[in-house]
C-alpha positions as CSV (number, residue, x, y, z in Angstrom):
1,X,0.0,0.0,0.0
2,X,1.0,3.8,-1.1
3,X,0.0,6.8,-0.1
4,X,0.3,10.6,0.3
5,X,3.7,10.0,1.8
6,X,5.2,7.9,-0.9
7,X,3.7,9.8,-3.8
8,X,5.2,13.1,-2.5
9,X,8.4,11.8,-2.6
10,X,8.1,12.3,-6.0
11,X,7.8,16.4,-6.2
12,X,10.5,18.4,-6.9
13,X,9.5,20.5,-3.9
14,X,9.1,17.9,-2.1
15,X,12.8,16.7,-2.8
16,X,14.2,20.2,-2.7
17,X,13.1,21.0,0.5
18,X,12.7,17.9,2.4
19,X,16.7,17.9,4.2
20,X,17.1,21.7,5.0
21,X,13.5,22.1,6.1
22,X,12.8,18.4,7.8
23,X,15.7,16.2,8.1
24,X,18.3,18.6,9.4
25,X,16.0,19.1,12.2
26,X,13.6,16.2,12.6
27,X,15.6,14.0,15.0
28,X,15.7,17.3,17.4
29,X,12.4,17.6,17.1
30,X,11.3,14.5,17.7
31,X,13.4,13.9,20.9
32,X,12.8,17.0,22.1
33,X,16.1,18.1,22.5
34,X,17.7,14.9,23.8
35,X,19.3,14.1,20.1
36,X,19.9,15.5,16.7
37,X,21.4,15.1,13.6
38,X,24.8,15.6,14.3
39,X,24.8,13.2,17.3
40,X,22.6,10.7,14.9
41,X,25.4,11.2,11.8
42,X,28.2,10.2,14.8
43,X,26.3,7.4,16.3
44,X,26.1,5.9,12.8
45,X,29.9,5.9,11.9
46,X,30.8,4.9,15.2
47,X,29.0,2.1,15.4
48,X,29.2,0.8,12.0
49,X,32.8,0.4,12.4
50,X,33.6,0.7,8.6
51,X,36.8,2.1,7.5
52,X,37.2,4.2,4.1
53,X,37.0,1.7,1.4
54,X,34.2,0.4,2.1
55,X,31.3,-0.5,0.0
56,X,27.9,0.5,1.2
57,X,24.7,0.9,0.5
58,X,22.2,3.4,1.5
59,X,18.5,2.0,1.5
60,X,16.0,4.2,0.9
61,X,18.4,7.2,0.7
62,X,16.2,10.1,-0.2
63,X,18.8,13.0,-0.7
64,X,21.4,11.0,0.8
65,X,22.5,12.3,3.8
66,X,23.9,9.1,5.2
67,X,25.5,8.5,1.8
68,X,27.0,11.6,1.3
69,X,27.8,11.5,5.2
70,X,29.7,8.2,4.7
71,X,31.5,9.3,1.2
72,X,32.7,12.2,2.9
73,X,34.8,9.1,5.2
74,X,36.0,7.9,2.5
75,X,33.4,4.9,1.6
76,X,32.0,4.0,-2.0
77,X,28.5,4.6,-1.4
78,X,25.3,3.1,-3.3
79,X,22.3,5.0,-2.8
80,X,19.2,3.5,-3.5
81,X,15.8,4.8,-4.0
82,X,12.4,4.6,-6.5
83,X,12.4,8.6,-6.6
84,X,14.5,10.4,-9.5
85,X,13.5,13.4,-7.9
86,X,15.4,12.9,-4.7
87,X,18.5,11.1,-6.5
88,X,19.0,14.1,-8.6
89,X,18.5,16.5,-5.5
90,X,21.0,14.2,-4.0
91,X,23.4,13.7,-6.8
92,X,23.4,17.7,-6.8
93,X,24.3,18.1,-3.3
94,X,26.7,15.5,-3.6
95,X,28.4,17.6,-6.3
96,X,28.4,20.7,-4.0
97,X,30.0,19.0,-1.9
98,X,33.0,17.4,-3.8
99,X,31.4,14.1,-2.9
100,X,31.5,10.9,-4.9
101,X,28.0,8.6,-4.5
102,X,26.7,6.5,-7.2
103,X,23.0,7.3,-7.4
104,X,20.3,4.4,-8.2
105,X,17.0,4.5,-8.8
106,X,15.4,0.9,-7.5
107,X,13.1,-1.1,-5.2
108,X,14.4,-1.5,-2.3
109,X,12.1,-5.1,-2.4
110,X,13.9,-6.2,-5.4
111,X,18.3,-4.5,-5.2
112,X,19.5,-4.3,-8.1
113,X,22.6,-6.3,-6.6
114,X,24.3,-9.5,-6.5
115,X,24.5,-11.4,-3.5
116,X,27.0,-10.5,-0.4
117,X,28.7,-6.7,-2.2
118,X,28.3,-4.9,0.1
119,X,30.3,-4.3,3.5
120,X,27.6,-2.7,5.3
121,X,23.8,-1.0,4.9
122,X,21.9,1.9,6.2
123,X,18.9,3.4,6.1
124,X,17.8,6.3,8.2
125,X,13.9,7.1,8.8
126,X,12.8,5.2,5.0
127,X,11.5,2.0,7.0
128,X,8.4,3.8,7.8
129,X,7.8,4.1,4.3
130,X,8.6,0.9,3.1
131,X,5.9,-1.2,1.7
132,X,6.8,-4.8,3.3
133,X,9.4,-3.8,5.7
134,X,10.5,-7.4,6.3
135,X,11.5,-8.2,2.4
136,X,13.1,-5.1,2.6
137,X,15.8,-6.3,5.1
138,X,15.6,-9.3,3.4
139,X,17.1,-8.0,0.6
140,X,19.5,-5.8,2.6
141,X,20.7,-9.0,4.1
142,X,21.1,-10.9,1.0
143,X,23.5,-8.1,-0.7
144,X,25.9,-8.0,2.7
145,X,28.8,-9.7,3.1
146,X,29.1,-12.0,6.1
147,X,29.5,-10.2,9.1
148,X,28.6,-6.5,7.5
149,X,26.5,-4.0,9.8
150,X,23.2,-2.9,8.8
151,X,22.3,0.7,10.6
152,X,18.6,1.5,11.1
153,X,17.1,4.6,12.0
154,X,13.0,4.8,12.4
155,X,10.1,6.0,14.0
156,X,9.2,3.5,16.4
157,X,5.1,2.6,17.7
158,X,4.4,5.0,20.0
159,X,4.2,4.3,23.8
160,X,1.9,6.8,24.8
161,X,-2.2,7.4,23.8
162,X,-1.7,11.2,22.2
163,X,1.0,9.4,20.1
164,X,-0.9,6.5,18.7
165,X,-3.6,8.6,18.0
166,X,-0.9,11.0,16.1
167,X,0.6,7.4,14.4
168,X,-3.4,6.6,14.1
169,X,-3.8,10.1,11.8
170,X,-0.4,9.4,10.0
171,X,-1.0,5.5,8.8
172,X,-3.4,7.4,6.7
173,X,-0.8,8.6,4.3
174,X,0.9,5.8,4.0
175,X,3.5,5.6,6.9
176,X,4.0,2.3,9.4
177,X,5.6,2.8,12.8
178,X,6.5,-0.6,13.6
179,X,7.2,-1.9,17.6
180,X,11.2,-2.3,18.0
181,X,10.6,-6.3,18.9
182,X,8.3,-6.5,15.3
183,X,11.7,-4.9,13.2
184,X,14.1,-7.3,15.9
185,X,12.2,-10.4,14.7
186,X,11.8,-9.0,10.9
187,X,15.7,-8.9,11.1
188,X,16.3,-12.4,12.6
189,X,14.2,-13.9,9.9
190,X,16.2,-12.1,7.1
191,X,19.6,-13.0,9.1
192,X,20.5,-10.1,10.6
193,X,21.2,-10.5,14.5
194,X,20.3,-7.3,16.6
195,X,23.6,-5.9,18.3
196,X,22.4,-2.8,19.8
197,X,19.3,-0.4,20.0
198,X,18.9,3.2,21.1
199,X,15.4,4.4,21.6
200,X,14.7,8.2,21.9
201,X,11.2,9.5,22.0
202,X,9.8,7.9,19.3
203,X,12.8,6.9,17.7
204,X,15.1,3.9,17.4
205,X,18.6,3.6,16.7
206,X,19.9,0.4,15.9
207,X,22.2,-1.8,14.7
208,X,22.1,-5.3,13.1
209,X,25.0,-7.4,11.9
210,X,24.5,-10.7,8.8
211,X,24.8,-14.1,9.9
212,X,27.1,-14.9,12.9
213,X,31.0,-14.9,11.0
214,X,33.1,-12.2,11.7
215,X,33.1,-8.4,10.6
216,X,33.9,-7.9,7.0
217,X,37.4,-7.4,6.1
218,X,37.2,-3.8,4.8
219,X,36.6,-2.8,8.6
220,X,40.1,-3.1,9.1
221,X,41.7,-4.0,6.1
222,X,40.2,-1.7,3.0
223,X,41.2,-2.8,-0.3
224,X,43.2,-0.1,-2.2
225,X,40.5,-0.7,-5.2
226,X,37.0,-1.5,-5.5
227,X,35.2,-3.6,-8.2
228,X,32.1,-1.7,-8.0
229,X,28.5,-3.9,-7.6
230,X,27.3,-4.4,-10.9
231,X,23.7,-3.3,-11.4
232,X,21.4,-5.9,-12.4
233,X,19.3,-4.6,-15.6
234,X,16.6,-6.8,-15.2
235,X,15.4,-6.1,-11.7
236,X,13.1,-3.0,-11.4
237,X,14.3,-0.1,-12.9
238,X,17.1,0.5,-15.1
239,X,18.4,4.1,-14.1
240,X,21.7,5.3,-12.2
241,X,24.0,8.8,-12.1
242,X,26.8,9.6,-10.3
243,X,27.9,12.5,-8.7
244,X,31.7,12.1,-9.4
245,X,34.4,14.3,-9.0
246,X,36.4,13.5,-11.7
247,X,37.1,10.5,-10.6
């Protein structure tokens, strides 16, 4: 099921405007304080663990913060989403910013990926838009290596009656706020063990890891190249920019 939320994703304005106005300040408003953005952007490169090198993939990406966050480390970032508008708002920040991010337009339900390419996943506030939330970290589990980190940031159920009647009024447009044991058992079925998980106000940050082996090598151990993940032209979509920088 779609709805207002999802088709406004696909609005220039709507892309345009969404970080400066929204994201940049969301987290702060949400926690009332407690957290924002910049703590949020730390807590994720902390505890992802991923040194530069690494390949990752941003699920759900929107304008890419987290990927353009991450490429500023140093990592060769994939950011995935179904709207050109935000890709392009993304790939043009990226630009502004002397960032390299390859830009893909796909369904997050069906990555236009080969199996185990990826050294680690994120996705920050998109799995409340997600249609089927549990194939989606299926797939995010089936493109990461062994070992590899996948970072989730969402709005969680709420805990308290004005919430759920806020959540109640929000469903409408097409948003799900899942309970943090419904995305824990979501995960363990696609293979991803929970490791840790944050909640603030209505938010939860958390981090799950694929299968049980150890941490991928490019945490400590970066390959000086990188055979980039070929894209798949027969899955969904068939459409990717980059932001290069000459490169």
């Amino acid at each position: 099921m779609t709805g207002p939320a999802q088709w406004s994703n696909h609005l220039w304005l709507t892309a345009r405007f969404y970080e400066p106005l929204w994201r940049r300040h969301s987290v702060a408003l949400m926690t009332g304080g407690a957290f924002d953005t910049d703590r949020e952007l730390a807590s994720m490169r902390k505890h992802l663990g991923l040194a530069a090198g690494s390949a990752v993939v941003d699920l759900g990406c929107s304008a890419g913060l987290y990927a353009r966050t991450l490429a500023a480390e140093g990592m060769h970032v994939s950011a995935v989403d179904v709207s050109r508008v935000f890709l392009a708002e993304g790939e043009r920040l990226a630009r502004r910013e002397g960032l390299d991010v390859r830009f893909v337009q796909a369904d997050v339900l069906a990555l236009p990926f080969d199996d185990a390419v990826f050294d680690g996943a994120v996705s920050g506030g998109s799995l409340n838009e997600f249609s089927d939330a549990a194939s989606a970290l299926g797939e995010a589990a089936r493109v990461l290596h062994d070992g590899a980190p996948l970072w989730l940031m969402y709005a969680a159920r709420a805990e308290s009656v004005v919430g759920r009647a806020l959540q109640g009024v929000l469903r409408a447009s097409g948003l799900r706020f899942p309970a943090p044991a419904q995305v824990d058992a979501w995960a363990l079925a696609a293979g991803l063990a929970p490791e840790r998980s944050e909640r603030r106000g209505p938010l939860v940050f958390a981090l799950y890891r694929r299968g049980g082996g150890l941490p991928p090598v490019a945490t400590t151990s970066p390959s000086p190249g990188w055979d980039r993940p070929t894209l798949r032209r027969n899955r969904r979509f068939n459409w990717e920019r980059e932001s290069g920088t000459g490169r």
